[in-house]
C-alpha positions in Angstrom: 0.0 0.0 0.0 1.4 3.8 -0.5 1.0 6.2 1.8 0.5 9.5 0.2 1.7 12.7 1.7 0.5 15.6 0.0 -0.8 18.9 0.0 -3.6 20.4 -2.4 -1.7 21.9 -4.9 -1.9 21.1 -8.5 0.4 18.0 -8.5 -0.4 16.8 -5.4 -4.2 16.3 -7.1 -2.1 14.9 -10.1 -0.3 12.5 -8.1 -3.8 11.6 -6.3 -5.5 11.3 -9.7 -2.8 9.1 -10.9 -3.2 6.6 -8.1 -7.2 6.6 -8.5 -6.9 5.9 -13.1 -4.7 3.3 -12.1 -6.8 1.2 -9.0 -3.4 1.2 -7.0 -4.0 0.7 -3.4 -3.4 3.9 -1.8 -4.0 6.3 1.6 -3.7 9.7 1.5 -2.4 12.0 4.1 -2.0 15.6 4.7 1.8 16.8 4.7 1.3 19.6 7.4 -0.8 19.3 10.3 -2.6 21.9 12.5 0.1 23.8 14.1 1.5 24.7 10.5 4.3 22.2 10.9 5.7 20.2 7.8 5.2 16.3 9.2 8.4 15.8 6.6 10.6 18.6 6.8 10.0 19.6 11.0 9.5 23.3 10.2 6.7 25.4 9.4 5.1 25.0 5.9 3.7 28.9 6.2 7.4 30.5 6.6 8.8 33.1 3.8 12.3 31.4 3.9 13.9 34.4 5.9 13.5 32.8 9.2 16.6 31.1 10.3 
């Protein structure tokens, strides 16, 4: 099974459309969670860059 962790943007839907044509066996999972923290990369998915 693949997990997928995405966020809605264009090709995360692409990647999730993908997965649906082709009956692969699939979850889905959001890649930030409530406090605005990226689950992959441990820092916040809302920052400009200029934060250090």
């Amino acid at each position: 099974m693949i997990e997928l962790y995405y966020w809605t943007t264009s090709n995360g839907h692409k990647i999730l459309m993908y997965l649906e044509k082709t009956g692969l066996d699939h979850t889905t999972k959001p890649s930030v969670t409530e406090d605005g923290k990226s689950i992959l990369f441990g820092k916040s998915a809302l920052s400009t860059g200029a934060e250090k």
